[in-house]
VOGU-558231 format. One record per residue: x, y, z of N, C-alpha, C in turn. Coordinates in pm, whole numbers, padded with zeros to 5 digits, always signed. Atoms other than C-alpha are relative to their C-alpha. Layout:
<pts>
XYZXYZXYZ/...
</pts>
This chain:
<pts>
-00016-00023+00142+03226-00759+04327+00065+00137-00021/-00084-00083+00030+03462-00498+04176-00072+00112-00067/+00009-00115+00080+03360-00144+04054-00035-00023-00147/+00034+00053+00136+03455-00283+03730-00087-00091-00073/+00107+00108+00015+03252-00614+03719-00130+00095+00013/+00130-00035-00022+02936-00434+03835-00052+00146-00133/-00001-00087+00123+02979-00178+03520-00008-00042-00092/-00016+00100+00091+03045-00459+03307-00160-00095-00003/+00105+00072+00019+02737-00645+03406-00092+00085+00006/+00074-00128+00022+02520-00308+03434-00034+00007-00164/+00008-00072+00125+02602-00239+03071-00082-00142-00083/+00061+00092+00013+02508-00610+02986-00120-00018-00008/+00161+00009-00008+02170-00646+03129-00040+00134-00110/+00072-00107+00072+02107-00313+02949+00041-00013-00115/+00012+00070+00119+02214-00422+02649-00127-00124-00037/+00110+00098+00024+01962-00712+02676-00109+00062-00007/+00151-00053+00034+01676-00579+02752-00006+00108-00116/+00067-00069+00113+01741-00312+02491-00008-00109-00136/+00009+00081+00123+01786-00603+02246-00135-00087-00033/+00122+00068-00037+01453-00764+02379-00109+00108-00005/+00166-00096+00002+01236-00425+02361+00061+00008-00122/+00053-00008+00111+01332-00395+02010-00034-00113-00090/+00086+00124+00075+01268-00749+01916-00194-00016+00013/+00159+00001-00107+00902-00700+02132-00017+00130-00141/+00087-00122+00044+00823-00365+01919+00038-00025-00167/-00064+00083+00131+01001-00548+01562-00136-00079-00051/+00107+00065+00020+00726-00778+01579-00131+00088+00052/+00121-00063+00009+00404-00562+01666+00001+00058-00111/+00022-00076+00127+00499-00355+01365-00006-00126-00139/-00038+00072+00121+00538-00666+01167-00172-00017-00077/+00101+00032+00051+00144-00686+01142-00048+00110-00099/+00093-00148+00072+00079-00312+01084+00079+00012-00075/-00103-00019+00088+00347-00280+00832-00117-00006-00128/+00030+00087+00119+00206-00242+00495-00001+00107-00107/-00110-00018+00098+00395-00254+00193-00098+00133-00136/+00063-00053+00123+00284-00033-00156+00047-00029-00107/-00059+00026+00139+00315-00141-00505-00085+00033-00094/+00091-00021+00186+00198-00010-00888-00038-00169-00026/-00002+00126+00075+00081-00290-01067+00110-00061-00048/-00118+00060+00047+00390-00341-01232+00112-00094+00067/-00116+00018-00060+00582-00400-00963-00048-00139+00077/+00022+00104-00148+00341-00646-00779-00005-00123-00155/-00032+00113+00092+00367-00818-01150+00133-00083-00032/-00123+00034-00010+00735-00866-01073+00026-00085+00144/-00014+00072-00130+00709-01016-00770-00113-00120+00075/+00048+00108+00008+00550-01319-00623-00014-00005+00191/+00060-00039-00144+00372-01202-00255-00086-00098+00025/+00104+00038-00084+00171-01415+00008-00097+00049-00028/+00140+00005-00025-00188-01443-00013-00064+00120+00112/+00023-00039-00146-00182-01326+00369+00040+00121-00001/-00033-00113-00015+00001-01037+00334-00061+00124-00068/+00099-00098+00032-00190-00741+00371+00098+00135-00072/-00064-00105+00096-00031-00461+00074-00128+00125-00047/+00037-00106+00044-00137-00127-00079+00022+00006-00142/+00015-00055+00168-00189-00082-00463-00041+00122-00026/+00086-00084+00016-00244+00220-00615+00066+00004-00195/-00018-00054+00117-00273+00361-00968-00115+00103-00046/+00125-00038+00030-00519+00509-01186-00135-00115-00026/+00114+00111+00057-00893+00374-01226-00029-00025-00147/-00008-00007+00156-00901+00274-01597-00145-00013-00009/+00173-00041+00009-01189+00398-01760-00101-00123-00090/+00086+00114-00001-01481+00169-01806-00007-00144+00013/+00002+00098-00082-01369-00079-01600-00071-00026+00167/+00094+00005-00122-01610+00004-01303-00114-00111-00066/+00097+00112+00014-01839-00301-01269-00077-00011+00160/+00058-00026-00206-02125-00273-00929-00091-00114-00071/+00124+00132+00036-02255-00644-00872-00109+00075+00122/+00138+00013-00086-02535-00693-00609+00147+00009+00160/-00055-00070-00188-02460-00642-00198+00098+00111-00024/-00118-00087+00016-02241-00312-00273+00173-00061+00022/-00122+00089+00058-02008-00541-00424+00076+00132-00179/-00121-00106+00130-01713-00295-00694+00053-00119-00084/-00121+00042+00137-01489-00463-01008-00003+00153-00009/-00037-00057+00029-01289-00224-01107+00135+00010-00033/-00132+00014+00053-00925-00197-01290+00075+00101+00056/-00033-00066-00043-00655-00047-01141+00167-00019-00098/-00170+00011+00150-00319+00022-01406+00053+00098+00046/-00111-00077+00004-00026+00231-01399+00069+00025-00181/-00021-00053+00130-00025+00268-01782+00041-00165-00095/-00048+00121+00049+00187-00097-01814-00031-00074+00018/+00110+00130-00078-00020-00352-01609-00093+00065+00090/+00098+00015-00034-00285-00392-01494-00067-00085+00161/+00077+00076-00137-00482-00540-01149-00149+00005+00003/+00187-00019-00034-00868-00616-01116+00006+00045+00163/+00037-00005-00167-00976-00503-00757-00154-00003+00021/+00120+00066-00041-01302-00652-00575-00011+00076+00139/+00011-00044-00097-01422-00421-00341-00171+00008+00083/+00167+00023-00104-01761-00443-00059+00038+00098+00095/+00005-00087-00043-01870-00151+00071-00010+00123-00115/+00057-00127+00053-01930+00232-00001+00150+00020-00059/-00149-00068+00090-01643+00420-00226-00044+00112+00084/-00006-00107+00003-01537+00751-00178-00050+00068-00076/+00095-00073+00086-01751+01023-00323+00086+00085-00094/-00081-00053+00057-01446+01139-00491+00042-00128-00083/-00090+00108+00080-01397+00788-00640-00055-00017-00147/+00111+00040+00097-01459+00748-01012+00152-00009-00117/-00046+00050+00161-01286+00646-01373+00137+00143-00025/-00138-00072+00050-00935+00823-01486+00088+00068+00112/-00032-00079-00109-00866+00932-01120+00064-00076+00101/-00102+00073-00140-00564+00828-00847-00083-00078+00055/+00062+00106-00114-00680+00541-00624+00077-00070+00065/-00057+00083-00027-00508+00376-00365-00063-00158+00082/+00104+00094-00067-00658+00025-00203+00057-00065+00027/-00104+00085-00139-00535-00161+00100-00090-00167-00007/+00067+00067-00045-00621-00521+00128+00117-00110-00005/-00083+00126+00039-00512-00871+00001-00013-00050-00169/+00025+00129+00114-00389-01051-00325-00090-00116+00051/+00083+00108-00061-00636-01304-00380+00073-00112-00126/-00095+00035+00094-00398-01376-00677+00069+00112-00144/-00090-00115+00055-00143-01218-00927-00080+00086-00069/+00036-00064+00038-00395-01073-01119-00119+00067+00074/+00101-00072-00079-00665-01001-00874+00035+00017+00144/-00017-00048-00108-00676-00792-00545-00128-00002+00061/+00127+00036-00039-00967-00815-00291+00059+00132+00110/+00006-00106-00078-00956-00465-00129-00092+00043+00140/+00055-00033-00143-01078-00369+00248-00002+00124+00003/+00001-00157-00031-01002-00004+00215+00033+00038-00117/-00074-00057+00116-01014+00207-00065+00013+00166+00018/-00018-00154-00004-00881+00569-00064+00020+00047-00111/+00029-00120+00103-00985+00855-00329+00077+00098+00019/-00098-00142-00041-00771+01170-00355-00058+00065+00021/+00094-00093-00061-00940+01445-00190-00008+00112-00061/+00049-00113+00088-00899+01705-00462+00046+00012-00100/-00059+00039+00093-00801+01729-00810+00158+00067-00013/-00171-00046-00030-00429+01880-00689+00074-00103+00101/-00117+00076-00095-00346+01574-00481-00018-00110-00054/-00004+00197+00011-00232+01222-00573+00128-00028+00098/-00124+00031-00047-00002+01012-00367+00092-00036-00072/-00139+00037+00062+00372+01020-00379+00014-00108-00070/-00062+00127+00067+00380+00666-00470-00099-00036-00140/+00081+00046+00110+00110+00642-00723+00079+00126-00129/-00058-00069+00067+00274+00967-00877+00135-00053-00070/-00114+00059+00060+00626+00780-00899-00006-00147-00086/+00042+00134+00096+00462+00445-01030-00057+00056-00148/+00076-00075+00164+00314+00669-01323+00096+00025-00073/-00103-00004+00010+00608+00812-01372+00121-00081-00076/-00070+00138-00012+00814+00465-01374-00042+00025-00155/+00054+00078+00105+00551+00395-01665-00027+00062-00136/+00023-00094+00144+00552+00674-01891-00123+00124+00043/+00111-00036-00016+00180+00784-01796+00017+00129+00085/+00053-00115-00084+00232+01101-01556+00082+00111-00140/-00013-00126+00065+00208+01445-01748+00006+00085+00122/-00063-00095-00091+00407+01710-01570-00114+00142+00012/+00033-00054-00004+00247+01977-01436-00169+00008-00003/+00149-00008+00022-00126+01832-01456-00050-00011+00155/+00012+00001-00145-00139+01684-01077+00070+00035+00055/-00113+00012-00059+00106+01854-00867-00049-00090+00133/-00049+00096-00075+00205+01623-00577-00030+00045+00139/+00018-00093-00133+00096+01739-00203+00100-00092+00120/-00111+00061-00054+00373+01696+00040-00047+00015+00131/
</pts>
């Protein structure tokens, strides 16, 4: 085989396999991947059941509801829509009524979310980027009240 051939098929195989380790590492991220949307946005769109997403907004006030087994209701808005979220388990001791929230789980449908993880902002100078720009979007963020921690 020629100098050239064996450069030619060198570059080949290594083309494959790099096309095969990023299909292999394409799909592992395809599980952990997960998406974020305001209310508004997940009211514009029409998501799987299965697919595990991130909501955040503010908690609208006196929409906390605690059934029995540390079972949560609670409303989660961006000023323009709205989402119920159903959460089991402890909150954050930072979690409560007019204050950032973001919560990882599953639609259980367009208007309700069934949350697995919920995260509180850890001090009254931080909300996340994306709950800040969904406020934003909606009218609801006043400048200069939360700044933004980068």
């Amino acid at each position: 085989m020629k100098p050239k051939h064996q450069r030619l098929l060198f570059i080949s195989v290594s083309l494959l396999f790099l096309c095969i380790s990023a299909v292999l590492i394409l799909r592992a991220f395809k599980d952990n991947i997960v998406f974020f949307y305001s209310p508004s946005e997940l009211a514009e769109q029409s998501l799987p059941a299965s697919q595990r997403l991130r909501i955040g907004g503010l908690v609208e006030t006196g929409s906390i509801k605690r059934e029995q087994e540390d079972r949560i209701r609670f409303i989660v808005t961006d000023g323009a829509k709205s989402i119920e979220v159903t959460y089991k388990g402890l909150l954050p001791n930072l979690f409560r009524e007019g204050q950032g929230v973001v919560a990882e789980g599953y639609l259980t449908d367009a208007r309700h979310f069934d949350a697995k993880t919920i995260l509180a902002k850890h001090d009254e100078s931080y909300m996340p980027r994306e709950v800040v720009d969904a406020l934003k979007r909606s009218g609801r963020w006043q400048e200069g009240k939360t700044p933004v921690q980068k």
